[in-house]
Biopython code that builds the backbone (N, CA, C, O; Angstrom):
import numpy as np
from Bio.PDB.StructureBuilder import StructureBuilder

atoms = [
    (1, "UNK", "N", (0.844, -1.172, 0.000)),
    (1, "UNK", "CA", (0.000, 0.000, 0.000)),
    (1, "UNK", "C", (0.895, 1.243, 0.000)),
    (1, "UNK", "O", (1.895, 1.205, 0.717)),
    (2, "UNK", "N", (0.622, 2.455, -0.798)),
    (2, "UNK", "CA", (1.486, 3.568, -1.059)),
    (2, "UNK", "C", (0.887, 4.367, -0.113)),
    (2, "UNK", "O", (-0.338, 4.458, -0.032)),
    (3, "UNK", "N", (2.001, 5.227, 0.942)),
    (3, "UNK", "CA", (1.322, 6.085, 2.007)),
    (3, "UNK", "C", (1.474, 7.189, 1.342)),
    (3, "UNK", "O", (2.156, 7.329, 0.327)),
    (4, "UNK", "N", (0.644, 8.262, 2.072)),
    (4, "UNK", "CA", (0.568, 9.809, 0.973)),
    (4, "UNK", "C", (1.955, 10.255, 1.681)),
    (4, "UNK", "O", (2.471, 10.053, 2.781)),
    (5, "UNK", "N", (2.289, 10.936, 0.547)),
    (5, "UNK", "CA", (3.905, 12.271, 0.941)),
    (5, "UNK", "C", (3.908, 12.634, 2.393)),
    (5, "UNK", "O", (2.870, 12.599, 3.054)),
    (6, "UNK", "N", (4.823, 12.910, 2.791)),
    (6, "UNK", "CA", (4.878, 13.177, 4.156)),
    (6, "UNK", "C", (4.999, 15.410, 3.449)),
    (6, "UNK", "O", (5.770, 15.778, 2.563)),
    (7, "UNK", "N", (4.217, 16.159, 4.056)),
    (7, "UNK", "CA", (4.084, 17.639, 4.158)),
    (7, "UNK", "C", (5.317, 18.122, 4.219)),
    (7, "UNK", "O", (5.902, 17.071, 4.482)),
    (8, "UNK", "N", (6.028, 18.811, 4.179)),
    (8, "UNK", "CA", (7.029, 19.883, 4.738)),
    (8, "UNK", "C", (6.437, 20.233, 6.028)),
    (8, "UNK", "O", (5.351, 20.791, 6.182)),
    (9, "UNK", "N", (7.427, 19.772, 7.143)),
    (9, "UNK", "CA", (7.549, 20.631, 8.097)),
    (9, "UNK", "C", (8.929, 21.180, 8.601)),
    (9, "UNK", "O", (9.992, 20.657, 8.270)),
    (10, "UNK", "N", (8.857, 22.039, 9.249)),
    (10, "UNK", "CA", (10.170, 22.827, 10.288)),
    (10, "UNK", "C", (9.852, 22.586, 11.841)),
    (10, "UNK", "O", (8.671, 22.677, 12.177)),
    (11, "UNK", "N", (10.639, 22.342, 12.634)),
    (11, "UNK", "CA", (10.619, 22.538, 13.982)),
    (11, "UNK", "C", (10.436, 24.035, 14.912)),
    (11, "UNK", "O", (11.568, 24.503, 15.041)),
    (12, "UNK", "N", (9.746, 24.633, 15.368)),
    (12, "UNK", "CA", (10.035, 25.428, 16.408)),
    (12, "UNK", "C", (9.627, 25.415, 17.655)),
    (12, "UNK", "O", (8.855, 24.666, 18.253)),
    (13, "UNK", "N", (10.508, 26.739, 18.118)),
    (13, "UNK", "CA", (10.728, 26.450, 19.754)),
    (13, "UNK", "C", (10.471, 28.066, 19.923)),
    (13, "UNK", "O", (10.312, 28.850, 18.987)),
    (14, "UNK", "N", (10.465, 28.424, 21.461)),
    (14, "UNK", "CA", (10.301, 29.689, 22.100)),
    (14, "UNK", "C", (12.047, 29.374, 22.916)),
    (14, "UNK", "O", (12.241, 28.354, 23.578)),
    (15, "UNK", "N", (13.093, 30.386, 22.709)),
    (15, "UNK", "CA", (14.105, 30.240, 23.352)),
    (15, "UNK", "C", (13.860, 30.587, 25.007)),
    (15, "UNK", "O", (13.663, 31.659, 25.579)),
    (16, "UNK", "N", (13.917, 29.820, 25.284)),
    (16, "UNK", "CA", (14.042, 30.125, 26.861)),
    (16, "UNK", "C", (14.730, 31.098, 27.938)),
    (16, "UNK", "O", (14.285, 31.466, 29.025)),
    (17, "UNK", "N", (15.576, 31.312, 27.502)),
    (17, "UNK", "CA", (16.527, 33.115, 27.826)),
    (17, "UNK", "C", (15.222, 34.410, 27.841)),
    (17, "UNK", "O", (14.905, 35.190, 28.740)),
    (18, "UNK", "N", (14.579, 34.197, 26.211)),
    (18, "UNK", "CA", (14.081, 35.572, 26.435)),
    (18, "UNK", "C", (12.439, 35.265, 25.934)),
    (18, "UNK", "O", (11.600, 36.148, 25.757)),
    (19, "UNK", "N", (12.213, 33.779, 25.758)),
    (19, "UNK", "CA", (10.581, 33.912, 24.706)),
    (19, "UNK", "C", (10.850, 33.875, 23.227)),
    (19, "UNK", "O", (10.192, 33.094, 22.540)),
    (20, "UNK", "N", (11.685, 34.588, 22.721)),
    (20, "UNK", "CA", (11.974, 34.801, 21.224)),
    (20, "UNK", "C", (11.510, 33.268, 20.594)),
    (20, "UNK", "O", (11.801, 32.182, 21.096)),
    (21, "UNK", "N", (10.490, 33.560, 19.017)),
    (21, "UNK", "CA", (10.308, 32.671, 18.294)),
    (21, "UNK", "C", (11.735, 32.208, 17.656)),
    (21, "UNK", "O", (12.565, 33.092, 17.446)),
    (22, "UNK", "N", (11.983, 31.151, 17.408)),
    (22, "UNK", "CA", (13.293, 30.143, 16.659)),
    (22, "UNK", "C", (12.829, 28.823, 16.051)),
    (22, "UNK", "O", (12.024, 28.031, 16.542)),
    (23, "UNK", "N", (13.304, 28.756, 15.211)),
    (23, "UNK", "CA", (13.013, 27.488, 14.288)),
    (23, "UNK", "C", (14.828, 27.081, 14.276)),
    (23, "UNK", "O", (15.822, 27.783, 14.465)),
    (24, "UNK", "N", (14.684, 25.929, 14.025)),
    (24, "UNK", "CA", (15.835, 24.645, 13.813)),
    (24, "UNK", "C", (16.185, 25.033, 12.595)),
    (24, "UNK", "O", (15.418, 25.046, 11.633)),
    (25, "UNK", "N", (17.454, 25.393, 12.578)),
    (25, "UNK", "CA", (18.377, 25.187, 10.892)),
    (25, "UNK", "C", (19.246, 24.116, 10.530)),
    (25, "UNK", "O", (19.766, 23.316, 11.308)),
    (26, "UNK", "N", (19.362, 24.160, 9.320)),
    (26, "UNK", "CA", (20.150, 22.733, 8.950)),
    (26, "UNK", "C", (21.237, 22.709, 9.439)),
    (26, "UNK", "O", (21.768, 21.619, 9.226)),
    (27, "UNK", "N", (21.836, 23.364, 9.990)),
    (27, "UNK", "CA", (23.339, 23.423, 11.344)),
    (27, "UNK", "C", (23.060, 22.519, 12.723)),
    (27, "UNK", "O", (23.799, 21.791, 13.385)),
    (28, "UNK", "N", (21.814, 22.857, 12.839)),
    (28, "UNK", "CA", (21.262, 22.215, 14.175)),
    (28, "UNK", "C", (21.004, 23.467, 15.317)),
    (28, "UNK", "O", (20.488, 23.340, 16.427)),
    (29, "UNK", "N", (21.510, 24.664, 14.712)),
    (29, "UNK", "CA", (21.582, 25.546, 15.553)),
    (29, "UNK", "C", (19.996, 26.151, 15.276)),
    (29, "UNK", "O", (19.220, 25.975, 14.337)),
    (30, "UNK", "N", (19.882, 26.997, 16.622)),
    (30, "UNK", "CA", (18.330, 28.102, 16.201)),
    (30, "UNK", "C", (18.395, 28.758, 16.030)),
    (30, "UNK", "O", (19.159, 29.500, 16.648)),
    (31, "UNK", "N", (17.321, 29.346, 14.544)),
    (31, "UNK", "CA", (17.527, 30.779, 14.060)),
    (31, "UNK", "C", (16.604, 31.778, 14.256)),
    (31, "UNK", "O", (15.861, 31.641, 15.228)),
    (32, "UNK", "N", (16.476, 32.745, 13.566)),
    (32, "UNK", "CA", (15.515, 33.651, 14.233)),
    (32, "UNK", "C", (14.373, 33.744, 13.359)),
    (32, "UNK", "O", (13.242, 34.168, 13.596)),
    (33, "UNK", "N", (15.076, 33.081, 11.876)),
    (33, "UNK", "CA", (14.044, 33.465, 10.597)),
    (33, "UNK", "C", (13.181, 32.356, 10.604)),
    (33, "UNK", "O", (13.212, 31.591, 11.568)),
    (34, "UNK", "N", (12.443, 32.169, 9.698)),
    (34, "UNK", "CA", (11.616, 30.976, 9.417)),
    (34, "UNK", "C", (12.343, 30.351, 8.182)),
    (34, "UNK", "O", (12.413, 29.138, 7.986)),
    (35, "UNK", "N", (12.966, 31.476, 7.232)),
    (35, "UNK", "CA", (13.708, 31.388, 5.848)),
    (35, "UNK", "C", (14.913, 30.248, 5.788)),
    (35, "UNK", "O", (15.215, 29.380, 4.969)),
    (36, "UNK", "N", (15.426, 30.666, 7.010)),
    (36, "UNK", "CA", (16.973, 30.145, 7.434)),
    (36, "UNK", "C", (16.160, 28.809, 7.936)),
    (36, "UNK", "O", (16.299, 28.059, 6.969)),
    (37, "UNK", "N", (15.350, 28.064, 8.962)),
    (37, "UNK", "CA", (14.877, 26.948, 9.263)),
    (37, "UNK", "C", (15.412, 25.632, 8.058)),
    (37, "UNK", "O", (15.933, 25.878, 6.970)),
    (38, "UNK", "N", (15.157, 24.429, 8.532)),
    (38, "UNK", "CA", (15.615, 23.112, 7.887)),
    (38, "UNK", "C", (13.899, 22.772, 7.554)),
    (38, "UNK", "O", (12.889, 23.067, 8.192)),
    (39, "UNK", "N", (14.099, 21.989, 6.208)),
    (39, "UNK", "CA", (12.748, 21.928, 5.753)),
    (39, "UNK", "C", (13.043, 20.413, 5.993)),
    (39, "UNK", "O", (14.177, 20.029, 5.705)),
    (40, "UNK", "N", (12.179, 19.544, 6.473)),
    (40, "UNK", "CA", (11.813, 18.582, 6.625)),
    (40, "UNK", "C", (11.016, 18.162, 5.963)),
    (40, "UNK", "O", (9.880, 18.538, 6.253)),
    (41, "UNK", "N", (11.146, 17.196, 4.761)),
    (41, "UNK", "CA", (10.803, 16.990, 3.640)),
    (41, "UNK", "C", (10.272, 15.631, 3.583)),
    (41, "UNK", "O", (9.327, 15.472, 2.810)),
    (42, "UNK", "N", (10.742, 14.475, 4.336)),
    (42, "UNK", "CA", (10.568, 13.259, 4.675)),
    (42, "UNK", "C", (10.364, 12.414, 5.849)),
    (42, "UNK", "O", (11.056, 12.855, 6.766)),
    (43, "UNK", "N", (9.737, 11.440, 6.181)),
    (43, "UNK", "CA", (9.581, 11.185, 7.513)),
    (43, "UNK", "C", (10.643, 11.077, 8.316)),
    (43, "UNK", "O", (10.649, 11.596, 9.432)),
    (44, "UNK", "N", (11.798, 10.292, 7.763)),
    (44, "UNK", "CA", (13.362, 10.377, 8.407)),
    (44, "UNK", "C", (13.486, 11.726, 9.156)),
    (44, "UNK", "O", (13.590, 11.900, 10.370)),
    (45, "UNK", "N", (13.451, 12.648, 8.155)),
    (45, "UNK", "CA", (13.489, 14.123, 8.306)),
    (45, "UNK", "C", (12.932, 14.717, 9.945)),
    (45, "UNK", "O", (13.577, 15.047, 10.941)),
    (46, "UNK", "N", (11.471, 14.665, 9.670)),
    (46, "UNK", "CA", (10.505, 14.862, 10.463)),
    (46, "UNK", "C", (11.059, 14.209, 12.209)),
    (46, "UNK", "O", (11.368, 14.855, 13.210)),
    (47, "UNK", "N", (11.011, 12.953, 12.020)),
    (47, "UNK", "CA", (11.710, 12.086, 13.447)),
    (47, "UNK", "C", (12.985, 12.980, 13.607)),
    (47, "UNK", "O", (12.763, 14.019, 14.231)),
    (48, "UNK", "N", (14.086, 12.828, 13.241)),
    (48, "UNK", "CA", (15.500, 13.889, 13.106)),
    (48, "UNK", "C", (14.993, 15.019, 13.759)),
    (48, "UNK", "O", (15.285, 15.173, 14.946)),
    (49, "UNK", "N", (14.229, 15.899, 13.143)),
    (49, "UNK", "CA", (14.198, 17.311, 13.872)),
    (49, "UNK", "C", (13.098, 16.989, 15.245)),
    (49, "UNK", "O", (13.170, 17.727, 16.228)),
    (50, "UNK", "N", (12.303, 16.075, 15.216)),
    (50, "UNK", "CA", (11.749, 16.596, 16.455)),
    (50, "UNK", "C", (12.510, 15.865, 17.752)),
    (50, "UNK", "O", (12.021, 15.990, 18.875)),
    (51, "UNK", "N", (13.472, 15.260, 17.582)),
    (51, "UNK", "CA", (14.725, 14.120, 18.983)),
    (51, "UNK", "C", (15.529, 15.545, 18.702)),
    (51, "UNK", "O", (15.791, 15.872, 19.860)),
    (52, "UNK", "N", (16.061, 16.561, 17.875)),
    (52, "UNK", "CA", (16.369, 17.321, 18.231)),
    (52, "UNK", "C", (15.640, 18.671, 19.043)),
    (52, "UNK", "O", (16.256, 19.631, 19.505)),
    (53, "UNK", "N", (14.363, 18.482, 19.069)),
    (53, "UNK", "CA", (13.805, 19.980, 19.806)),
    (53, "UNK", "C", (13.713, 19.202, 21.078)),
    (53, "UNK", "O", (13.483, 19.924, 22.048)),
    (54, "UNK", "N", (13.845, 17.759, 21.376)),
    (54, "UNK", "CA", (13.334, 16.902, 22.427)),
    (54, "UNK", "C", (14.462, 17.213, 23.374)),
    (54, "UNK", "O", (14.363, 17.613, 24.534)),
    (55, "UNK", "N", (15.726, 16.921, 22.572)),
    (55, "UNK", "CA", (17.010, 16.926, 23.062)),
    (55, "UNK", "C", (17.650, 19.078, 23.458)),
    (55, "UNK", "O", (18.537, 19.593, 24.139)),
    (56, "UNK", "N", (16.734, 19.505, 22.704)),
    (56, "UNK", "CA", (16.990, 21.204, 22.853)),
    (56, "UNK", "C", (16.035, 21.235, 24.276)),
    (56, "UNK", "O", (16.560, 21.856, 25.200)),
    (57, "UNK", "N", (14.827, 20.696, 24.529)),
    (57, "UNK", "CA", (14.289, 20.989, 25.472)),
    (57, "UNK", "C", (14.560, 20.150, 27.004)),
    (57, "UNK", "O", (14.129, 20.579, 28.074)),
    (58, "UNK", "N", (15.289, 18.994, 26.866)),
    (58, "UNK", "CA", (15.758, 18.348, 27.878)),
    (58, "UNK", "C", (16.996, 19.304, 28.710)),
    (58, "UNK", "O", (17.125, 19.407, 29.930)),
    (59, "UNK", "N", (17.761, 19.890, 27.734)),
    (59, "UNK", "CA", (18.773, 20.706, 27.423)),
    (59, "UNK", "C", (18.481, 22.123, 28.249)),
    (59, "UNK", "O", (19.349, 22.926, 28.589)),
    (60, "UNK", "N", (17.180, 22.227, 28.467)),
    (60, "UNK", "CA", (16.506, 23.606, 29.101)),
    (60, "UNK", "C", (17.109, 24.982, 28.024)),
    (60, "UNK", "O", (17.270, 26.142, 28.404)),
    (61, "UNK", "N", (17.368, 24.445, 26.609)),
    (61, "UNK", "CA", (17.470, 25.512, 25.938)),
    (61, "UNK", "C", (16.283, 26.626, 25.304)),
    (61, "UNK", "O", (16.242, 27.832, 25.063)),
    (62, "UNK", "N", (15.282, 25.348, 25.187)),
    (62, "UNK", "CA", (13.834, 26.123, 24.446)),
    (62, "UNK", "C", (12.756, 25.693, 25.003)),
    (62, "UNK", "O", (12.920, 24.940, 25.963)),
    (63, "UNK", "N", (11.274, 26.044, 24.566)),
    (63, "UNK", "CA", (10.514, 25.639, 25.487)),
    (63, "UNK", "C", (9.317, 25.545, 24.105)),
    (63, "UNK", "O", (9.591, 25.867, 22.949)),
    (64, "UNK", "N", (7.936, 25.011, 24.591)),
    (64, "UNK", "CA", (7.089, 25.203, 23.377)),
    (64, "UNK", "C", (7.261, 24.306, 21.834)),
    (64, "UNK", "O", (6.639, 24.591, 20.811)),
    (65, "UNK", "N", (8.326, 23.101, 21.980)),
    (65, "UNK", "CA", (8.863, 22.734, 20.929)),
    (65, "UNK", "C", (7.790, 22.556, 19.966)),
    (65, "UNK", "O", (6.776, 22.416, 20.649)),
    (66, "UNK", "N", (7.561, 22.506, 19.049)),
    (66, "UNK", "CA", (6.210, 22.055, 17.973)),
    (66, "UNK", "C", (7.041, 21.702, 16.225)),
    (66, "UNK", "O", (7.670, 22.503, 15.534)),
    (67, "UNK", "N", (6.862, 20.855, 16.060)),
    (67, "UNK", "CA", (6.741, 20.387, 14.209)),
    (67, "UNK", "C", (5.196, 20.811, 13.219)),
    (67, "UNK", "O", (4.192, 20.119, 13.055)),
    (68, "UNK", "N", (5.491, 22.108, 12.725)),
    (68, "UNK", "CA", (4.491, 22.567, 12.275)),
    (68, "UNK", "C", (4.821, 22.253, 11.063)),
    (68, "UNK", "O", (5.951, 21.918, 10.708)),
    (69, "UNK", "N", (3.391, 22.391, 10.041)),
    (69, "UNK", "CA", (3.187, 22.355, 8.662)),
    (69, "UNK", "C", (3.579, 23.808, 7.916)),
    (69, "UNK", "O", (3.060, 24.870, 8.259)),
    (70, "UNK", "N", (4.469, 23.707, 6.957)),
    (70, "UNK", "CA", (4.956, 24.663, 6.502)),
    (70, "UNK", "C", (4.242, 24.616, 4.395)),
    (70, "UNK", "O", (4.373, 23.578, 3.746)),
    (71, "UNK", "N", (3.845, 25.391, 4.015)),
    (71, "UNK", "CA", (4.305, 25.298, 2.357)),
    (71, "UNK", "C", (5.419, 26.193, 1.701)),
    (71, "UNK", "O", (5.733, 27.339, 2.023)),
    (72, "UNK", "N", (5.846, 25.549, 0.890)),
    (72, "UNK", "CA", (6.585, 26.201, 0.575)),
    (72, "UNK", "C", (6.629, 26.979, -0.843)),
    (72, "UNK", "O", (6.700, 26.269, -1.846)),
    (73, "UNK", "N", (6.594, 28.338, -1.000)),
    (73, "UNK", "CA", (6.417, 29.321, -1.887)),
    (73, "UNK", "C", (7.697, 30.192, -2.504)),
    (73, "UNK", "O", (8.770, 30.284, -1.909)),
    (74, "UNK", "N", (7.467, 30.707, -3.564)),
    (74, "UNK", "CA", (8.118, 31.290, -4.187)),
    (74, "UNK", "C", (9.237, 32.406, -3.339)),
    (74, "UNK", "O", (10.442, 32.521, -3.562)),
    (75, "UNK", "N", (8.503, 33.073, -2.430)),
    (75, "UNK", "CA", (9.129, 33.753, -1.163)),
    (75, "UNK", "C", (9.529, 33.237, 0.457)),
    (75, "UNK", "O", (9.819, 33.876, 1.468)),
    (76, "UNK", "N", (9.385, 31.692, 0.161)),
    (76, "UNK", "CA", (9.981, 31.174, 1.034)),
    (76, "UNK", "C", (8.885, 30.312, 1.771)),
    (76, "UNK", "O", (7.703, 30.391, 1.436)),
    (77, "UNK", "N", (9.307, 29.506, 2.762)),
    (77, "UNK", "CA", (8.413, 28.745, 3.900)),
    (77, "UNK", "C", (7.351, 29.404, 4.077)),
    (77, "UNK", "O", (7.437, 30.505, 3.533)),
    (78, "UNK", "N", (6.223, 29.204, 4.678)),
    (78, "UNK", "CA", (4.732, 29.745, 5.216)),
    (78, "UNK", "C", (4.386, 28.908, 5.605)),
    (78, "UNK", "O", (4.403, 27.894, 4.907)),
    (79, "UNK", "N", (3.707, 28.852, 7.383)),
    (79, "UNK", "CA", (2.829, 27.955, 7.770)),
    (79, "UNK", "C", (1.610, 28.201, 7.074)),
    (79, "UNK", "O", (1.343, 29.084, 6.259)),
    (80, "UNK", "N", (0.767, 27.074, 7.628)),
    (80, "UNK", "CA", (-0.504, 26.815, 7.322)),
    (80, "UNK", "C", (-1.603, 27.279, 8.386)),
    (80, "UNK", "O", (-2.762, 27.647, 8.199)),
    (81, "UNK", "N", (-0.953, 27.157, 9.421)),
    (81, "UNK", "CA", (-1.746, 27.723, 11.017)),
    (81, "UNK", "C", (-1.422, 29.863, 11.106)),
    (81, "UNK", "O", (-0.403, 30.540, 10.964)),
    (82, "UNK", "N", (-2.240, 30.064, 11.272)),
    (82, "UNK", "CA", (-1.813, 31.625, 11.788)),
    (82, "UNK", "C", (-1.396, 31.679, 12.933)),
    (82, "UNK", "O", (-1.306, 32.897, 13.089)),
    (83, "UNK", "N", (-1.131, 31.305, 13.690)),
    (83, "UNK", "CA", (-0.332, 31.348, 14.831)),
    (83, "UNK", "C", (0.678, 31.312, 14.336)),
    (83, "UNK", "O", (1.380, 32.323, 14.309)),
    (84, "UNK", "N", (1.228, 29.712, 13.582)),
    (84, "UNK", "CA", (2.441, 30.132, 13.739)),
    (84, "UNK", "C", (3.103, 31.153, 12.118)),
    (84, "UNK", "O", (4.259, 31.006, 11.724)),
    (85, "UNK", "N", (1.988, 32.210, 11.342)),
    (85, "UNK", "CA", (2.414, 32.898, 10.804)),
    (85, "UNK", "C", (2.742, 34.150, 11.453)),
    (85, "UNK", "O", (3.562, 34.983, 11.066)),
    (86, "UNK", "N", (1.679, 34.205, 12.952)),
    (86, "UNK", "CA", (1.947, 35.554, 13.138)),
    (86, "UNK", "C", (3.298, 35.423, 13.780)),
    (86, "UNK", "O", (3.976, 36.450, 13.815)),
    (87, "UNK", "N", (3.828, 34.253, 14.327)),
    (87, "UNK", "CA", (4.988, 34.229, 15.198)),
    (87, "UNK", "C", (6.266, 34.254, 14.333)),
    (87, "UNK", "O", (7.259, 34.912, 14.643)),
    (88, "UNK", "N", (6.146, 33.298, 12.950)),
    (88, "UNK", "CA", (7.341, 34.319, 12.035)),
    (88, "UNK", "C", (7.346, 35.611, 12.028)),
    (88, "UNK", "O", (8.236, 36.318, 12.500)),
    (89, "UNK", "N", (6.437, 35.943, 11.536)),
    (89, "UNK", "CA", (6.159, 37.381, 10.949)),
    (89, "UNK", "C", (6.493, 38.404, 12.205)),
    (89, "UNK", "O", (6.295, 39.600, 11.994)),
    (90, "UNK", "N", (6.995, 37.994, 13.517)),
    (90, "UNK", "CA", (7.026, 38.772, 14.684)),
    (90, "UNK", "C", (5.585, 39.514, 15.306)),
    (90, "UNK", "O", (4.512, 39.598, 14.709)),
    (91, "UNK", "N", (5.848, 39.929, 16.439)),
    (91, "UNK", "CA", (4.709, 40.209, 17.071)),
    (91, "UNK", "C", (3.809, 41.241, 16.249)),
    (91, "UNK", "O", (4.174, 41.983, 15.337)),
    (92, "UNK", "N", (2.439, 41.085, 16.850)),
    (92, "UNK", "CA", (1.809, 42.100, 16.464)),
    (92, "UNK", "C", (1.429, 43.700, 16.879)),
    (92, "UNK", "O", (0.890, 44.710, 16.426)),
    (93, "UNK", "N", (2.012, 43.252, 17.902)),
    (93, "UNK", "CA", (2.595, 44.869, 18.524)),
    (93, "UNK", "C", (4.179, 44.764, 19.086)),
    (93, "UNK", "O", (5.109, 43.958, 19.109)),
    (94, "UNK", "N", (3.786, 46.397, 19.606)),
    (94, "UNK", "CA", (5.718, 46.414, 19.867)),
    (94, "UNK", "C", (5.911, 45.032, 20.896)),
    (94, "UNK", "O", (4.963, 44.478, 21.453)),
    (95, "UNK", "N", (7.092, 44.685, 20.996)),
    (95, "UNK", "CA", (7.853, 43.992, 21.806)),
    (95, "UNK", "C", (8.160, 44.089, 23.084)),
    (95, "UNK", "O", (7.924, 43.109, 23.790)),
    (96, "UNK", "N", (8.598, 44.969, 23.524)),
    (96, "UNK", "CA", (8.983, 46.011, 24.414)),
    (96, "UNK", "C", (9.366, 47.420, 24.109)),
    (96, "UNK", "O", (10.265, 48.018, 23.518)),
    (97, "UNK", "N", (8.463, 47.635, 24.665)),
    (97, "UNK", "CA", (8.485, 49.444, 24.748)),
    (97, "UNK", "C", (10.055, 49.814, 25.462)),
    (97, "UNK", "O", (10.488, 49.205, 26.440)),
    (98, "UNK", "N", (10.896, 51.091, 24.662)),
    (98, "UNK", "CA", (12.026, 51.481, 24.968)),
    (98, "UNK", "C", (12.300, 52.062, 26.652)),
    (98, "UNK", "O", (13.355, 52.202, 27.270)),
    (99, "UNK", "N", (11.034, 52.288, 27.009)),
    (99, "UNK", "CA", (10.944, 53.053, 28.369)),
    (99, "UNK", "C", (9.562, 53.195, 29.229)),
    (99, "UNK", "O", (8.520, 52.909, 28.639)),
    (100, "UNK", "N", (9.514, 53.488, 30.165)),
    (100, "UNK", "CA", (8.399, 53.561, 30.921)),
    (100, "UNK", "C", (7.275, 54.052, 30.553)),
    (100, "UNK", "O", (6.112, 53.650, 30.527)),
    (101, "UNK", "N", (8.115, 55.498, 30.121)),
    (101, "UNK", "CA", (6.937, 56.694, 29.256)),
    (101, "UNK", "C", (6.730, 56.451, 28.191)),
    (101, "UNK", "O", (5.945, 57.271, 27.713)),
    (102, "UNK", "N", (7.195, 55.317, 27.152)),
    (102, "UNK", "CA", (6.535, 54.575, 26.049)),
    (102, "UNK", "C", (4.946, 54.179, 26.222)),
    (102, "UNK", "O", (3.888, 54.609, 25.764)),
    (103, "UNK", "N", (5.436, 52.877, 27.347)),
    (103, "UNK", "CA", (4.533, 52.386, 27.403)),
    (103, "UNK", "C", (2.923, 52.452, 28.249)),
    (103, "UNK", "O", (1.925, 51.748, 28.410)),
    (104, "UNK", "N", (3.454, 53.774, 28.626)),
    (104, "UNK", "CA", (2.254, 54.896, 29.110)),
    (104, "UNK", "C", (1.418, 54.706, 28.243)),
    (104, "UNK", "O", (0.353, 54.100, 28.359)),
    (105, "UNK", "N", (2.102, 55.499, 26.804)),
    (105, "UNK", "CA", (1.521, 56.337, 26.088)),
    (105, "UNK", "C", (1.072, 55.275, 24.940)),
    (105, "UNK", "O", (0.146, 55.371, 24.134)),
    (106, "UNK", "N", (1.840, 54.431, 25.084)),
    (106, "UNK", "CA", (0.653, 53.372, 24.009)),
    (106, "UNK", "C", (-0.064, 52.887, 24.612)),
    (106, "UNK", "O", (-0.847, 52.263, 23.895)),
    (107, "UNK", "N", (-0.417, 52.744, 26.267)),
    (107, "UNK", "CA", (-2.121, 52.257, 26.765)),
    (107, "UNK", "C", (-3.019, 52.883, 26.578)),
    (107, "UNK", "O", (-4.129, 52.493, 26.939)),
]
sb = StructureBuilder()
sb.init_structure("model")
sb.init_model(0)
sb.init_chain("A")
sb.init_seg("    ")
for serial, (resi, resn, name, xyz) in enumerate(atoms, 1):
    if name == "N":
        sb.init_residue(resn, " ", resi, " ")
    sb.init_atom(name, np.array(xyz, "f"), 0.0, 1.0, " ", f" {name:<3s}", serial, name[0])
structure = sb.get_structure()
């Protein structure tokens, strides 16, 4: 019996230092982009990156690990979930405000 294609996915994590979104690159290291991420193309693939977010989170390096569904487009990776587009795409408001009296003034 022929099983269907295994999807493209990427691994990500929330770094544990600061929260920051990171996805797994083909180094093994975490990056900040979604662009730079390792595309996991095959089930081999898929198992591989997630004993590595297993082994990043045993590690107390990241937290949140997830193997999401990615497609892949002319301008690069895109999930399929909005979550995790808005979390490439960075927050939807500021991050942290530069100062106290910032964040006054944007409540």
């Amino acid at each position: 019996m022929k099983t269907a294609p295994t999807k493209t996915k990427v691994l990500t994590a929330n770094r544990l230092t600061d929260g920051i979104s990171v996805w797994l690159g083909a180094n093994g290291e975490w990056v900040f982009s979604l662009k730079d991420a390792f595309l996991a193309r095959h089930e081999d693939a898929v198992a591989a990156i997630e004993a590595a977010g297993q082994q990043a989170l045993a590690d107390n390096r990241v937290v949140d690990v997830n193997v999401i569904e990615i497609e892949e487009t002319a301008s690069g990776p895109r999930p399929f979930r909005l979550r995790e587009r808005i979390r490439a795409d960075g927050p939807t408001i500021d991050y942290a405000p530069a100062s106290a009296a910032q964040a006054s003034q944007a409540a």
